[in-house]
C-alpha positions in Angstrom: 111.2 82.9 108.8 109.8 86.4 107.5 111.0 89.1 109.4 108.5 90.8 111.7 106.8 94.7 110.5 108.6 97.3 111.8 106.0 98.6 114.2 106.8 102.3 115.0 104.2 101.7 117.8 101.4 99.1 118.8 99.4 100.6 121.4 97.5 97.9 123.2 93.7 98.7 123.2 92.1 94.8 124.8 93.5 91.4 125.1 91.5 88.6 125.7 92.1 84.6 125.4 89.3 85.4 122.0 89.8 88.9 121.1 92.9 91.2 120.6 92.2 95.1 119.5 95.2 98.0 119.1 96.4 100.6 117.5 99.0 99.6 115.3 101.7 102.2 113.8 103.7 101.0 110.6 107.1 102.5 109.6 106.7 104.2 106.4 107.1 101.9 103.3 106.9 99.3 106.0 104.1 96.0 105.9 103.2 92.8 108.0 104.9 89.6 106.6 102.6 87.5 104.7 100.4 85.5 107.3 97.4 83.8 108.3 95.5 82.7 111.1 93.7 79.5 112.0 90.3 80.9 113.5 90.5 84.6 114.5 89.1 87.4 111.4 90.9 90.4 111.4 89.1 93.5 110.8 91.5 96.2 109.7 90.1 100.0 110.1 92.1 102.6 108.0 92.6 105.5 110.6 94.9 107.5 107.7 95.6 107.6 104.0 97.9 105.2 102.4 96.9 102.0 104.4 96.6 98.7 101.5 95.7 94.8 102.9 97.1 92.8 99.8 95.6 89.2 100.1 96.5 86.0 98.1 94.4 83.4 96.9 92.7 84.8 94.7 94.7 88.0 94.4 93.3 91.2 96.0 94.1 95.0 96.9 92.1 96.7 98.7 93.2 99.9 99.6 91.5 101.8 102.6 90.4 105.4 103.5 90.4 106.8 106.7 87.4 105.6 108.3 87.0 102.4 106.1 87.3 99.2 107.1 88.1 95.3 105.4 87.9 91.7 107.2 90.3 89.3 106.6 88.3 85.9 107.1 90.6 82.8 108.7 93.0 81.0 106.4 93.3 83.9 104.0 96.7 84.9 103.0 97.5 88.4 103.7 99.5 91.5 104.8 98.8 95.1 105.8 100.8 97.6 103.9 102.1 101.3 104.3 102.7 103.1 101.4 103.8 106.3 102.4 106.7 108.0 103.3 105.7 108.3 106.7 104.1 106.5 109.6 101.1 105.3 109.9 98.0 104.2 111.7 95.5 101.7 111.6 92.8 100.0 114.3 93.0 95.8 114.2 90.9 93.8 115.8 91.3 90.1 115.8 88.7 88.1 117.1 87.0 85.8 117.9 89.0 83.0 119.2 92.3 82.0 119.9 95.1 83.7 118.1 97.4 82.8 115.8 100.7 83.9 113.3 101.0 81.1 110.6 104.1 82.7 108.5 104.4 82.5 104.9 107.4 82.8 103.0 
């Protein structure tokens, strides 16, 4: 099993049986394991510089500015990445339905 991000801090913003929203801190050079989930979309907003969701299937980088946002549509391969030397930020929101974690190796 993939071993869990390294949150610095996840500050809790909503949870709801459909949608989940905080405030996520990475460690630096840290990321999310490779995942999926079966219904919810995550919508990752960049709230600082060096914030990258890497999806598979096809391939994709996107890398985020502060203030930007990407949605990760259900089924889609993917992690959130910090590359920077230093923590960082960003707002998720996962919705709408129930959640999920499906691991990939």
């Amino acid at each position: 099993m993939p071993e869990a991000p390294r949150f610095v801090e996840s500050d809790w913003i909503a949870s709801t049986a459909d949608v989940r929203v905080r405030v996520n801190t990475l460690a630096p050079n840290e990321g999310t394991p490779w995942h999926w989930h079966s219904v919810v979309t995550d919508t990752v907003f960049c709230l600082e510089d060096g914030l990258v969701v890497v999806h598979r299937a096809p391939d994709e980088r996107v890398a985020l500015r502060p203030g930007e946002r990407t949605d990760v549509a259900p089924g889609r391969v993917h992690r959130v990445l910090n590359t920077t030397a230093r923590p960082l930020r960003y707002l998720l929101i996962q919705a709408t339905g129930k959640y999920d974690f499906n691991a990939v190796e």
